[in-house]
C-alpha positions in Angstrom: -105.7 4.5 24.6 -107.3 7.7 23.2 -104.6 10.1 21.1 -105.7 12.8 23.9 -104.9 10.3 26.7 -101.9 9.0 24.8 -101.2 12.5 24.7 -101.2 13.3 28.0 -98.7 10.5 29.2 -96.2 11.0 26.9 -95.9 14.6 28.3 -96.1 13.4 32.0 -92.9 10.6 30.8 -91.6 13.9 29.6 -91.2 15.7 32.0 -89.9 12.7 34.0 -85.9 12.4 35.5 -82.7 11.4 33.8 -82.9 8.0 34.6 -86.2 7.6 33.1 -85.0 9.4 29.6 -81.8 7.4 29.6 -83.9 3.9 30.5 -86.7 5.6 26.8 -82.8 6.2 25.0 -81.6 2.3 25.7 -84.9 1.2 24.6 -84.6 3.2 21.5 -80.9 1.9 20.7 -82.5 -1.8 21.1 -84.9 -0.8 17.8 -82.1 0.9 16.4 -80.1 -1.8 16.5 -82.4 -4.6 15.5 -83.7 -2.2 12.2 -79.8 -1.9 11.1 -79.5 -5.8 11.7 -82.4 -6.4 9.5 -82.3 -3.9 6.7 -78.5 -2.3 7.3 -77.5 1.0 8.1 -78.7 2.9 5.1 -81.9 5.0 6.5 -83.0 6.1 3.0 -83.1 2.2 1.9 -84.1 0.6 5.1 -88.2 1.8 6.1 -88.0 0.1 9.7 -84.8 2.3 10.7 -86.3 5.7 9.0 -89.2 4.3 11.4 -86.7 4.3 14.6 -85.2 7.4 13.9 -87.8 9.4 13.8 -89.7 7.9 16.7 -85.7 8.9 18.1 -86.0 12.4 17.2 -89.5 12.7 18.4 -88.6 11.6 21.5 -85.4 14.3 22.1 -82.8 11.9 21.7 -79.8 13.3 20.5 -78.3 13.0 16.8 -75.1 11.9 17.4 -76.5 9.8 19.7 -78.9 8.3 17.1 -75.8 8.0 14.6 -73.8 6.2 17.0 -76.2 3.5 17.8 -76.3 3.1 14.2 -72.4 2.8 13.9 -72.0 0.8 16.4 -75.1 -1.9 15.2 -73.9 -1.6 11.8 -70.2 -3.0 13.5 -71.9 -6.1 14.6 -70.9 -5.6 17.9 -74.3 -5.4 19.6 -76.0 -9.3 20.9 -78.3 -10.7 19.1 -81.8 -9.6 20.3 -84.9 -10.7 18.9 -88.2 -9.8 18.7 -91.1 -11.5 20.5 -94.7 -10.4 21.5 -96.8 -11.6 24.4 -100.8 -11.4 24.5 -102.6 -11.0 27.6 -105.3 -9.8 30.0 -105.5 -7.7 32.5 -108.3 -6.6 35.1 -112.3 -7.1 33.5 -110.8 -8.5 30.2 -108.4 -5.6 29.2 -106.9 -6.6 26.0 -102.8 -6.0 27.0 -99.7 -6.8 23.6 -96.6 -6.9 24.8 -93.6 -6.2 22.6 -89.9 -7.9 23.9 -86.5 -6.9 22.9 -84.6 -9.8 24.4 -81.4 -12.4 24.1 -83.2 -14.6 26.4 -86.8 -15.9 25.5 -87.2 -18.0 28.9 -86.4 -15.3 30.6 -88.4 -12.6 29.0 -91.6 -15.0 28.9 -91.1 -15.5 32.6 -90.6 -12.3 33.9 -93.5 -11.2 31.8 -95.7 -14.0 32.9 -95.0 -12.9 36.7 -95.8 -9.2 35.5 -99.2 -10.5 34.0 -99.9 -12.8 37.6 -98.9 -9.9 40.2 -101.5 -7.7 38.3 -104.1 -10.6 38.8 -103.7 -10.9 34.5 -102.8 -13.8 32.5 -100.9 -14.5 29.6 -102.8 -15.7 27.0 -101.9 -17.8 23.5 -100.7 -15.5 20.4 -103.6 -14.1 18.7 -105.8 -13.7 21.5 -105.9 -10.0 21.7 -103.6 -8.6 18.6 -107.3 -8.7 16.7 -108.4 -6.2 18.5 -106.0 -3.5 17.4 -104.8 -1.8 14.4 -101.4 -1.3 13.2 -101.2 2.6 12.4 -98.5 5.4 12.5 -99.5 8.1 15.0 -97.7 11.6 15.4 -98.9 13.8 17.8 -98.5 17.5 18.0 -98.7 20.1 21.0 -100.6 22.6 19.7 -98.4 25.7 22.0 -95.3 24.4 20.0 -96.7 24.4 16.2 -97.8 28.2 14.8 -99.0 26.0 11.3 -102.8 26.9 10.8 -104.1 23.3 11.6 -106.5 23.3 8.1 -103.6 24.0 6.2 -101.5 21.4 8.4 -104.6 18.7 7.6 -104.2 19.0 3.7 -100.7 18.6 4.1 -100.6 15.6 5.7 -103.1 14.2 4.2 -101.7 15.4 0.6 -98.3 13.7 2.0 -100.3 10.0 2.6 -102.5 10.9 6.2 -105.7 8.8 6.9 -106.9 11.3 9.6 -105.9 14.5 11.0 -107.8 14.8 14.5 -107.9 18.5 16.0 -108.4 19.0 19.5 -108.1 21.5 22.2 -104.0 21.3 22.9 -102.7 18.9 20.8 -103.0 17.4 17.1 -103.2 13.9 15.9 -101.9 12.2 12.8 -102.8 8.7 11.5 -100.9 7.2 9.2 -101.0 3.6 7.5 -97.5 2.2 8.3 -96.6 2.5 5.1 -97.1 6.0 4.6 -95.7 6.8 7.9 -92.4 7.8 7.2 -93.2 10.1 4.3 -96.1 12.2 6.7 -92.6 12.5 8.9 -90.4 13.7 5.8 -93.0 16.7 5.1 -93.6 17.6 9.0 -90.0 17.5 9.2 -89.9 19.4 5.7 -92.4 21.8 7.2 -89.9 22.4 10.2 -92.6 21.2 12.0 -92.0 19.5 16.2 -93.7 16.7 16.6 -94.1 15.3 20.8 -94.7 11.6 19.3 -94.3 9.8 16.1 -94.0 6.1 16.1 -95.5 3.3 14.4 -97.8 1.9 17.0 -100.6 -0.3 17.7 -104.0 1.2 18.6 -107.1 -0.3 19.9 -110.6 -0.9 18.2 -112.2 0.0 21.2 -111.7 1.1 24.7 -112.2 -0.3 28.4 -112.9 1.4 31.3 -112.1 0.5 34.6 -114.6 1.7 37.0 -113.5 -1.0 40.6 -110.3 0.5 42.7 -108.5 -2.2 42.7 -108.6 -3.2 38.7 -107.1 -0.3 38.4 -104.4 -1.2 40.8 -103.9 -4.0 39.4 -103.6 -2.7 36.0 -101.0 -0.1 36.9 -99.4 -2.5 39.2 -99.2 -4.9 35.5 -98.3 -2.1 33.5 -95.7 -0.6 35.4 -93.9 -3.8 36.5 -93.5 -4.3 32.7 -92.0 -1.1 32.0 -89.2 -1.8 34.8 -88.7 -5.0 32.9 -85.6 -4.8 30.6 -86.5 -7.0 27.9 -90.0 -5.0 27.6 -89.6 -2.6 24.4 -93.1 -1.9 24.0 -96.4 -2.1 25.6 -100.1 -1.9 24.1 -103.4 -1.9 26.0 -107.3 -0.8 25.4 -107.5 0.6 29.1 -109.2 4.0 29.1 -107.2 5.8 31.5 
């Protein structure tokens, strides 16, 4: 997906109902809880949760909410979930990742699989897609929320560890090598600055378009059956939609 595309759907999930915000604020607790698990409760020492967090805030989830996910992980009182990704294609060779949160691999890998099948996709074996996609952070901006002049905003960011500031016509685009993610966050946040994304994500080389009616079908019909699915944290494609 393009940032402006990107963009344009995380608005549209937005601007969506209460259930859909609570079902993004479960999903977020899941990577809360798994980045306290792995590096503890400490955000200023653990990268992956500072990560979370500000993915969180981006997002509108609450504070307190954030700090009692945290609590509650750091109790040990959460299952055990672990992390798993699935590789895929979808309609004319769409390149599809998808990222699980689960406490059940045979069921996550089945339920995805039947995602994959009903879309007229397959699974494929690990590696088989993840080539063709870059690890980067990514923080977008809508332009009608942020009164920074955007050339004083770009050597900012990129003063604070940027790779590319991308300017268009109602929003702004950060990229970010993961590791220099969170401190692009710390001066934005410095800078008082709203962000309407920031995550570390995974972004493709290249694009696909879908031109025949019913790849498309088929490709929404995959990609919203995973995002019902509640082992599915995460999902990645190179469809140009």
């Amino acid at each position: 997906m393009s940032g402006h595309s990107k963009f344009s759907n995380i608005k549209a999930k937005k601007e969506k109902n209460d259930a859909a915000r609570g079902k993004a604020f479960t999903r977020l607790g899941k990577e809360i809880v798994v980045a306290v698990k792995e590096g503890g409760p400490d955000i200023n020492n653990n990268s992956k949760l500072k990560q979370v967090v500000a993915k969180a805030k981006a997002s509108n989830m609450p504070g307190d909410t954030i700090e009692r996910a945290i609590k509650k992980a750091a109790s040990g009182s959460e299952a055990d979930l672990e992390t798993i990704y699935y590789e895929g294609y979808g309609p004319n060779g769409t390149a599809i990742i998808v990222e699980a949160l689960t406490d059940n691999r045979n069921r996550a890998a089945s339920n995805i699989k039947f995602c994959f099948t009903k879309g007229q996709g397959n699974v494929g074996t690990p590696g088989c897609v993840s080539y063709m996609f870059d690890d980067r952070g990514q923080i977008l901006i809508d332009k009608n929320e942020c009164s920074a002049d955007p050339d004083e905003l770009m050597m900012t960011v990129l003063d604070a560890g940027a790779e590319d500031f991308i300017d268009e016509e109602d929003m702004i685009e950060i990229l970010t090598s993961p590791e220099n993610f969170n401190a692009v966050c710390d001066e934005l946040d410095k800078q008082g600055i709203k962000t309407v994304s920031a995550e570390v994500t995974k972004i493709p080389q290249t694009t696909v378009s879908l031109t025949s009616e019913e790849d498309i079908k088929n490709m929404e019909k995959i990609l919203d059956m995973l995002d019902e699915d509640d082992d599915v944290q995460n999902v990645y494609h190179n469809w140009e939609d």
